[in-house]
Short mmCIF file of the C-alpha atoms (twelve columns), coordinates in Angstrom:
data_MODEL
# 
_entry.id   MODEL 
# 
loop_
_atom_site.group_PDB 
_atom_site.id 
_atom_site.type_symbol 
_atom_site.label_atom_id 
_atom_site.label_alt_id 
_atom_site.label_comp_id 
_atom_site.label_asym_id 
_atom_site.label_seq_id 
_atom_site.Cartn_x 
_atom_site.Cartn_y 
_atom_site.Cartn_z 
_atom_site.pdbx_PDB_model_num 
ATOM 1   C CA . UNK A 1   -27.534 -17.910 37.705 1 
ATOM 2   C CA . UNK A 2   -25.696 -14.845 38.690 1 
ATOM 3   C CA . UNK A 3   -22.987 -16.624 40.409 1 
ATOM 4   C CA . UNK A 4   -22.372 -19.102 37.912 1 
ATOM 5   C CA . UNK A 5   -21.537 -16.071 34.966 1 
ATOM 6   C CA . UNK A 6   -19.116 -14.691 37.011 1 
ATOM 7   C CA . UNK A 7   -17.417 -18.387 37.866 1 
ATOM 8   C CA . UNK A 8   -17.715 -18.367 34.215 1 
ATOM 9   C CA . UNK A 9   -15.867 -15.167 33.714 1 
ATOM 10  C CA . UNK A 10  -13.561 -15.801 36.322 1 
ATOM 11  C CA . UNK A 11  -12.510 -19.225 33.880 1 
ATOM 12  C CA . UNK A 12  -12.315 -17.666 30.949 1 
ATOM 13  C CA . UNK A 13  -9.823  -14.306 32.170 1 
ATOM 14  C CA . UNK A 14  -7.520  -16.999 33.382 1 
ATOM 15  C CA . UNK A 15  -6.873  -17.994 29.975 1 
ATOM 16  C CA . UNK A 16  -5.318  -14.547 29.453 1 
ATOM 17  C CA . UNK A 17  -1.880  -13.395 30.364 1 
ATOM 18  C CA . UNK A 18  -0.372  -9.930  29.987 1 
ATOM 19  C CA . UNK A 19  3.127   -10.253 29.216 1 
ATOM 20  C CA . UNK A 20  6.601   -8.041  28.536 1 
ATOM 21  C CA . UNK A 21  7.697   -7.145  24.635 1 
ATOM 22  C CA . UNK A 22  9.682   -9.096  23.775 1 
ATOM 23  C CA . UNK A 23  9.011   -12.070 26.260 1 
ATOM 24  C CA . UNK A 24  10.054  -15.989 26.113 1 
ATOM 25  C CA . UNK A 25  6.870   -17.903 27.496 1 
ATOM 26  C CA . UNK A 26  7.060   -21.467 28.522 1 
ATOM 27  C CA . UNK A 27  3.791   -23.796 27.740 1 
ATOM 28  C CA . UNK A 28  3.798   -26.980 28.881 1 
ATOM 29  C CA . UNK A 29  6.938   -28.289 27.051 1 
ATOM 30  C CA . UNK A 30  6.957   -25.535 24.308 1 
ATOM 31  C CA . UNK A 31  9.093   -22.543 24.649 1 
ATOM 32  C CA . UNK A 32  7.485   -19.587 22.412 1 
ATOM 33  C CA . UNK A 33  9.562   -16.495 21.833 1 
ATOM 34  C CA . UNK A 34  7.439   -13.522 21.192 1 
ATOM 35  C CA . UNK A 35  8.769   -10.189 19.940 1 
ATOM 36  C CA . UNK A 36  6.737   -6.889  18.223 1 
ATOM 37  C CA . UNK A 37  9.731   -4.624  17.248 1 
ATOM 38  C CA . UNK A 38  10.293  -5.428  13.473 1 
ATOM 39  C CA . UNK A 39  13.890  -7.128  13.751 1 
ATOM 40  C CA . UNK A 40  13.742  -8.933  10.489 1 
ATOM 41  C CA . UNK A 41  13.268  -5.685  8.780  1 
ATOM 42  C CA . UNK A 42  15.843  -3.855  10.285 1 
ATOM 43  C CA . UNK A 43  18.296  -6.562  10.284 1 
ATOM 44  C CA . UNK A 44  17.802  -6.911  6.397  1 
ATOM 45  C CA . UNK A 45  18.806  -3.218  6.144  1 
ATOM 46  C CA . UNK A 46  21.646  -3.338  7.583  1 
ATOM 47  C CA . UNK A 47  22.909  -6.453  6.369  1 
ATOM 48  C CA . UNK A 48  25.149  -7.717  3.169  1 
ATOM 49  C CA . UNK A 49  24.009  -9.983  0.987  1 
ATOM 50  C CA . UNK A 50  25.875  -10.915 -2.153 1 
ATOM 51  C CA . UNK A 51  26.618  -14.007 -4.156 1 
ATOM 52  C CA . UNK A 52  24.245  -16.104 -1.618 1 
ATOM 53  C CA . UNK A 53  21.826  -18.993 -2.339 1 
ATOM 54  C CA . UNK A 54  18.407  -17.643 -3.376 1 
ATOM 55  C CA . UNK A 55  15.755  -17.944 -0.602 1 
ATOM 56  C CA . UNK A 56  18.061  -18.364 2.091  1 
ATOM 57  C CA . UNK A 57  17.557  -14.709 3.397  1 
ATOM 58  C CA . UNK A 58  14.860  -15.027 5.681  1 
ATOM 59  C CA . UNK A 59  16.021  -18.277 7.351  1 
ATOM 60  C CA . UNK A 60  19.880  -16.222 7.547  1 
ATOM 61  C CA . UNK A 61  18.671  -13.171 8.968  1 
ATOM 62  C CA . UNK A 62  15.929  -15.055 11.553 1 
ATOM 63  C CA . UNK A 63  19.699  -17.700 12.397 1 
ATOM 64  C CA . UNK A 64  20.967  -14.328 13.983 1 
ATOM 65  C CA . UNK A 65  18.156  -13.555 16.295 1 
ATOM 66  C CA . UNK A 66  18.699  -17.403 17.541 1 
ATOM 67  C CA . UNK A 67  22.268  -17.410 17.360 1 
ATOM 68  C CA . UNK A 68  23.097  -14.282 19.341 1 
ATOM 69  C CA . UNK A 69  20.094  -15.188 21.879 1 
ATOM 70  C CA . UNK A 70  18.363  -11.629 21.393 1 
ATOM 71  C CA . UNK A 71  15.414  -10.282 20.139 1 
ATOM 72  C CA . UNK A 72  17.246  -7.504  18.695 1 
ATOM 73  C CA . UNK A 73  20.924  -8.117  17.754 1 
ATOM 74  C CA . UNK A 74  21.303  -4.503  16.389 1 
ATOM 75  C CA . UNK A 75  23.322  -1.920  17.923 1 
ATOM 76  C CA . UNK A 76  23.090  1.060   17.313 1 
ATOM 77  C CA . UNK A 77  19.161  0.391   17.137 1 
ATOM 78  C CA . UNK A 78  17.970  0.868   14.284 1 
ATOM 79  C CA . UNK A 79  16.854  4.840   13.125 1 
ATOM 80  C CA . UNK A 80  12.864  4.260   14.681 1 
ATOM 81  C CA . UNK A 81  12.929  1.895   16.205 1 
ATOM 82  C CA . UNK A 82  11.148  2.022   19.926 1 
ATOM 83  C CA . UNK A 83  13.558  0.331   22.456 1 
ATOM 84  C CA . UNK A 84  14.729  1.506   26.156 1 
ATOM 85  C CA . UNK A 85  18.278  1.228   25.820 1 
ATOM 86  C CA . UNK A 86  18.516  1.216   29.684 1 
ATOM 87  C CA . UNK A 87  16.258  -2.347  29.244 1 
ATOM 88  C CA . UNK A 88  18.913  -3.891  26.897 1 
ATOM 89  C CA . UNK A 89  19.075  -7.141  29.166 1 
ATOM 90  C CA . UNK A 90  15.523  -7.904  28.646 1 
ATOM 91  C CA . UNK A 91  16.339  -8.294  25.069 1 
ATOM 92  C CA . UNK A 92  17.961  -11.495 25.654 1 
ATOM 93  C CA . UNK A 93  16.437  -14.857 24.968 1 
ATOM 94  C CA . UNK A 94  16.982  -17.088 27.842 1 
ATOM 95  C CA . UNK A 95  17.158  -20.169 25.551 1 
ATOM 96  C CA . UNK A 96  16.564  -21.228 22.352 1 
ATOM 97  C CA . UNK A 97  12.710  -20.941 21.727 1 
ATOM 98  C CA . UNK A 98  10.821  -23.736 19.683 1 
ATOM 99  C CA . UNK A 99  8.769   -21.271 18.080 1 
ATOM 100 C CA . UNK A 100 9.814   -17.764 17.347 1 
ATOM 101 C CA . UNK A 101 7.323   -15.286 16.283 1 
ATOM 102 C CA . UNK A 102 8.447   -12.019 14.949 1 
ATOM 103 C CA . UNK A 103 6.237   -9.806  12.965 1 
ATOM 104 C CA . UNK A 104 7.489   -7.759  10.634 1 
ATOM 105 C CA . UNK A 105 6.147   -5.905  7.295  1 
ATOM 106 C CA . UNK A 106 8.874   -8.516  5.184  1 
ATOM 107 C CA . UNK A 107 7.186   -11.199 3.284  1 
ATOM 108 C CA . UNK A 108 5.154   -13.640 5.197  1 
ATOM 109 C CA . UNK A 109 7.123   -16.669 6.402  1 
ATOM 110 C CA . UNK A 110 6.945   -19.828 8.598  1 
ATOM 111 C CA . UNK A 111 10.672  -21.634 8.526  1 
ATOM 112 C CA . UNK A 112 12.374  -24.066 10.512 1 
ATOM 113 C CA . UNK A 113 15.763  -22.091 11.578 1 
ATOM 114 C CA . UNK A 114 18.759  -23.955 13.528 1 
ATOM 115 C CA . UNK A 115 16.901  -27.913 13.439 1 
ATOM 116 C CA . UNK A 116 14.776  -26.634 16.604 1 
ATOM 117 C CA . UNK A 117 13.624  -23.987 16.076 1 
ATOM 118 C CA . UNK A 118 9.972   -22.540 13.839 1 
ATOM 119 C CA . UNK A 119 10.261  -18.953 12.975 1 
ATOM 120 C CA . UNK A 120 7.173   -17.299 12.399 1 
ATOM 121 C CA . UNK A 121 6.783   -13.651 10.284 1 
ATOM 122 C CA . UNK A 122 2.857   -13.770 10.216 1 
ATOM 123 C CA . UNK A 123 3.356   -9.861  8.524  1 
ATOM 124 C CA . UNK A 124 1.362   -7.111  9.585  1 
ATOM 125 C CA . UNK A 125 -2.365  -7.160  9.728  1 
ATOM 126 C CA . UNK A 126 -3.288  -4.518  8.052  1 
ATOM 127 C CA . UNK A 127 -1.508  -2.721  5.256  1 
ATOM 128 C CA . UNK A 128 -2.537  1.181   4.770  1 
ATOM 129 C CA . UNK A 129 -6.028  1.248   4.210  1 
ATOM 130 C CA . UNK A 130 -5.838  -2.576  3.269  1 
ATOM 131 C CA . UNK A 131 -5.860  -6.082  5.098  1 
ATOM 132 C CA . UNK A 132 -2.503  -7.625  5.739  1 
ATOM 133 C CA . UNK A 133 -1.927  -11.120 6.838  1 
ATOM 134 C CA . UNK A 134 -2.020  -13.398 9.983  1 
ATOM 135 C CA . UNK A 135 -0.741  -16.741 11.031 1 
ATOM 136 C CA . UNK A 136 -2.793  -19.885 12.983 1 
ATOM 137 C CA . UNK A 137 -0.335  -22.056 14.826 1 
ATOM 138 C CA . UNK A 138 -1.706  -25.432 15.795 1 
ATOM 139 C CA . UNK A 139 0.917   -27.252 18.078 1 
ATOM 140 C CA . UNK A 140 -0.420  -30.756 18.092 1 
ATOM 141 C CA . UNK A 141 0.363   -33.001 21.583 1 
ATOM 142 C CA . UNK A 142 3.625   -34.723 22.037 1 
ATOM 143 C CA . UNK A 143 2.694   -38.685 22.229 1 
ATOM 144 C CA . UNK A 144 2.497   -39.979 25.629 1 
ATOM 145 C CA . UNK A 145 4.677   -42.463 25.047 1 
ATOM 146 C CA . UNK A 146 7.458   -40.101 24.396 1 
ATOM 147 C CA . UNK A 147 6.648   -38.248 27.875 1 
ATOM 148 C CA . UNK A 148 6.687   -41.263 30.132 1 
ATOM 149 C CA . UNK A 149 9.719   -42.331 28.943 1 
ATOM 150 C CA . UNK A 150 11.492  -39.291 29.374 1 
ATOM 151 C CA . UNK A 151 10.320  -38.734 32.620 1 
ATOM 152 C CA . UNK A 152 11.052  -42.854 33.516 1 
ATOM 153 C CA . UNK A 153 14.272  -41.874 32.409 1 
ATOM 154 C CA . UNK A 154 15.082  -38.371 33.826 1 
ATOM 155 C CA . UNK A 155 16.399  -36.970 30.951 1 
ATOM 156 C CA . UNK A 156 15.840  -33.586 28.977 1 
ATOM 157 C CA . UNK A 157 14.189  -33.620 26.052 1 
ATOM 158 C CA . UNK A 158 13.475  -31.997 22.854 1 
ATOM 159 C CA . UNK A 159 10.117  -30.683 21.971 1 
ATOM 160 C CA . UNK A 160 10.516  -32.108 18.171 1 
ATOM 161 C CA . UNK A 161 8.299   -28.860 17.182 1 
ATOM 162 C CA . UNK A 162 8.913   -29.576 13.708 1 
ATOM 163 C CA . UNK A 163 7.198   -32.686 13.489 1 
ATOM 164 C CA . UNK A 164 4.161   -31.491 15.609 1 
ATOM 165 C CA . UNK A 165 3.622   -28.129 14.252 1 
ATOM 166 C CA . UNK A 166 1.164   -26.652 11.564 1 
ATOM 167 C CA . UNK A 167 1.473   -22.919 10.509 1 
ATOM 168 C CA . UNK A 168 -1.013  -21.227 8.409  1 
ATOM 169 C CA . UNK A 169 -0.270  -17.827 7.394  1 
ATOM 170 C CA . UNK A 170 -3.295  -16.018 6.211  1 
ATOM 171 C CA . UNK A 171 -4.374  -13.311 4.172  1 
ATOM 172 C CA . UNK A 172 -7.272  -10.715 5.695  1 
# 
């Protein structure tokens, strides 16, 4: 009985993976951009916004993270902000990541930025002495179908996140 706990165990702390901030993790066919420094907020201080569409803001400001292939396109850093300056390569983004996830204490948002790409602000989870918010992603499988013939035909790919993805953003 002992044995089979720790077999148990052993399973279950494979399923966890300690990783860099910010990082760009690969899963299966998904590539999943993960950042904690709060970009979005920064970014929207520093930037000008006049005579533009209403609530294009978010989806503008997340474009330059994607465009410029960083997770954080600001320099001088912004005033707080914690970053190693000596570590500015491992800011880059080594692609373009199907999902994007970049919390910040802006308004809650899951957009599709740049046709491939799902940018997720899931906020902060708490708020003072308050509960914040949180986001569920369910990615659901790519059809087999799809994979076979790729593979048959030794091409790349697109994940087609959009049309697989659900993202819930919820409030503690």
């Amino acid at each position: 009985v002992e044995s089979a706990g720790r077999e148990e165990e052993k399973k279950r702390s494979n399923r966890v993976h300690c990783v860099s901030n910010p990082c760009t993790l690969k899963i299966n066919e998904l590539t999943i951009g993960v950042t904690s420094s709060d970009v979005l907020f920064h970014i929207s201080s520093d930037e000008c916004n006049a005579n533009l569409p209403p609530g294009t803001r978010m989806t503008r400001i997340a474009q330059h993270l994607i465009q410029q292939r960083s997770y954080y396109p600001l320099f001088p850093a912004a005033k707080g902000a914690s970053l190693d300056l000596a570590k500015a390569d491992q800011w880059e983004m080594p692609c373009q990541p199907d999902i994007l996830i970049v919390p910040s204490k802006l308004a809650s948002f899951a957009k599709p930025v740049l046709d491939r790409t799902i940018v997720v602000n899931p906020g902060e989870l708490t708020k003072n002495t308050t509960g914040g918010t949180y986001a569920t992603i369910d990615v659901h499988p790519m059809k087999r179908e799809t994979l076979e013939d790729a593979v048959e035909a030794d091409m790349e790919m697109f994940s087609g996140i959009q049309d697989r993805v659900r993202v819930d953003i919820k409030r503690i």
